[in-house]
C-alpha positions in Angstrom: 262.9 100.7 177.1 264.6 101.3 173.9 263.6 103.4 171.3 261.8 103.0 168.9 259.9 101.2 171.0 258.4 98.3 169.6 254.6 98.9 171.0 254.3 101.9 168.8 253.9 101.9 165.1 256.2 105.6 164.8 255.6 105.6 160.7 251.5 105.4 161.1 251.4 108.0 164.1 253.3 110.1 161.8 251.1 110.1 159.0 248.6 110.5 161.3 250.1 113.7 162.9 250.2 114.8 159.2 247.0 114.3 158.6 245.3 115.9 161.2 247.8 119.2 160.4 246.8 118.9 157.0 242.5 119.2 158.1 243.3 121.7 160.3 244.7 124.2 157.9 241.6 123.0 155.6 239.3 123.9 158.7 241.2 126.9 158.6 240.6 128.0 155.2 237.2 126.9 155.2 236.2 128.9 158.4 237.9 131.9 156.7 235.6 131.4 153.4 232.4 130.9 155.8 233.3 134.2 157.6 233.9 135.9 154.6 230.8 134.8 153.0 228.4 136.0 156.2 230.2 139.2 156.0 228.8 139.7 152.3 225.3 138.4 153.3 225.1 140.6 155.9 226.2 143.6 154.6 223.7 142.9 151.7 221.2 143.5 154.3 222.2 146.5 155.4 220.5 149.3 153.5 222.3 150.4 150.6 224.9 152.9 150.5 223.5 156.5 151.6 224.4 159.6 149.6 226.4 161.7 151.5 226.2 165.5 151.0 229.6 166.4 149.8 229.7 164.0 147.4 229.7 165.8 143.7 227.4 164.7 140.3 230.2 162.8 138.7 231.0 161.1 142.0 227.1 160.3 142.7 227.0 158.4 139.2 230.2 156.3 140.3 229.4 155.3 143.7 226.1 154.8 143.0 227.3 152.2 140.6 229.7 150.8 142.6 226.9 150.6 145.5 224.6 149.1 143.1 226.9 146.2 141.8 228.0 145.3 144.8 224.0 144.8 146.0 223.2 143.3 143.3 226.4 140.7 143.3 225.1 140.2 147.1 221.6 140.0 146.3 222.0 137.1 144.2 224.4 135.5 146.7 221.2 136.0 149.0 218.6 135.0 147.0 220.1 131.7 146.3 221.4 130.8 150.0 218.1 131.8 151.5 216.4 129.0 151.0 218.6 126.2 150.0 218.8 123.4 152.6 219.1 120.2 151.0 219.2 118.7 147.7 216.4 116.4 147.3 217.0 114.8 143.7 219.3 114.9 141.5 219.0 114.3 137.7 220.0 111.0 136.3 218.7 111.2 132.7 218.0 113.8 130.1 216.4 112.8 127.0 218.0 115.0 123.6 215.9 117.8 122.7 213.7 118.1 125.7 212.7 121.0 127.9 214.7 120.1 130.5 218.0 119.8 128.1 217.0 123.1 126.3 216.5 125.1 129.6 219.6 124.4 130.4 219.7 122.0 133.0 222.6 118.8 133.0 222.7 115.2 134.3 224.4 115.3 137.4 222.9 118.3 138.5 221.4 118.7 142.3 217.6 120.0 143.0 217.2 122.1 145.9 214.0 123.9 144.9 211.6 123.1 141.6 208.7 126.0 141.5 207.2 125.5 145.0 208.7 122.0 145.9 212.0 121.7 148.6 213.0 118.8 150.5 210.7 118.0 153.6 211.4 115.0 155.4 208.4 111.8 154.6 207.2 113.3 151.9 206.9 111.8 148.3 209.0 114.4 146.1 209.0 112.1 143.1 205.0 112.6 143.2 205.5 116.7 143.9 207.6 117.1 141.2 205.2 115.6 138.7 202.4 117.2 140.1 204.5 120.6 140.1 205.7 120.3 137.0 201.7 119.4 135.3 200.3 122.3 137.3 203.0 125.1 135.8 202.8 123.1 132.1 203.9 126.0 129.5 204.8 128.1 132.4 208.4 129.2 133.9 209.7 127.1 136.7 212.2 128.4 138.4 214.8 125.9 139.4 217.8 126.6 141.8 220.5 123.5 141.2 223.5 122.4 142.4 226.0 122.2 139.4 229.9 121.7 140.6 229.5 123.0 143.8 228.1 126.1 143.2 224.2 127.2 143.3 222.6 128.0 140.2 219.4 130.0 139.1 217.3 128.3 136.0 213.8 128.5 134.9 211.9 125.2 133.2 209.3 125.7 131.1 207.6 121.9 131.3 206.2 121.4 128.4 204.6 118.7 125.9 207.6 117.6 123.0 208.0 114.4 121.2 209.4 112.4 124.1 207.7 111.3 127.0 206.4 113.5 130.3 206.9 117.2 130.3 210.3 118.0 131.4 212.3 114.9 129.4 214.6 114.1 132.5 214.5 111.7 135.3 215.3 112.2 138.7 216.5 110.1 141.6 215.5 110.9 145.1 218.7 111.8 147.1 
C-alpha cells in the first residue's frame, strides 16, 4: 500500500481533474452570457420606456433616444433569435458575379431561413429552396445566416445572370 500506488495512473487523473475545472468555468461563463442574453430579450418585450411627468423637453429628447436605441438594438436581437432553430444548409459554392455573391452572402455561411423555407425534419429542402427561390425571381429574399457564429440579416434578390440557376451558389443539406 505504497504511494503512488501503482493501480492508478496519478498524471491522467490529473489532467483529467483539470479538465473538468477548465469546462466548468466555461459552463460558467456560458450560463452567465445565456442569462444575460434572456435578460435583453425580455426586457425588449416589455413595453418601451414610459414618459414620466417630471421629466423636462431636453430630457424627453434624450431618454427617448436612449429608450429607442436600446429597443431597437433588442429588437434586432429578437427578430433574429425568434425563429432560428436549426441550420439546414450551408453554402458550398458561389459562382463570381452572381446574385448570391453580390447580395452579400459567403461560402461557408449557415441557412436558417431563405424567404419562407426553415428546417423541418423529412422534408426535401434542396427542392424548397429551388422552388422558393423561382417563385420570388426578381424579388427580395430575406435570408437570416449563420456567418462566424453570429446571426445575420440579408435579402437575395434571385435573379437570371450569365451563370447557371438564379442565385449562383450551391448548397449542401446540413
Amino acid at each position: 500500500m505504497g504511494f503512488p500506488r501503482t493501480d492508478i495512473d496519478v498524471a491522467g487523473v490529473r489532467a483529467d481533474r483539470h479538465r473538468l475545472a477548465e469546462l466548468r468555468n466555461d459552463h460558467k461563463v456560458i450560463t452567465k452570457m445565456i442569462e444575460e442574453s434572456i435578460e435583453l430579450l425580455h426586457s425588449a418585450r416589455l413595453s418601451p420606456k414610459s414618459y414620466s411627468p417630471e421629466d423636462s423637453g431636453n430630457n424627453e429628447t434624450s431618454s427617448s433616444l436612449n429608450a429607442s436605441s436600446d429597443n431597437a438594438a433588442a429588437q434586432a436581437a429578437m427578430d433574429v433569435d425568434a425563429f432560428i432553430s436549426i441550420p439546414f444548409a450551408v453554402i458550398d459554392e458561389i459562382a463570381d458575379a452572381s446574385p448570391t455573391a453580390e447580395d452579400g452572402l459567403q461560402l461557408g455561411d449557415q441557412i436558417f431561413k431563405f424567404g419562407n423555407v426553415q428546417y423541418q425534419a423529412g422534408e426535401n429542402l434542396l427542392q424548397k429552396l429551388a422552388s422558393e427561390a423561382q417563385a420570388n425571381q426578381d424579388k427580395a429574399v430575406s435570408v437570416v445566416v449563420l456567418r462566424q457564429g453570429s446571426p445575420i440579416n440579408l435579402t437575395l434578390t434571385p435573379r437570371p445572370w450569365e451563370g447557371r440557376g438564379l442565385l449562383g451558389c450551391s448548397f449542401r443539406v446540413l
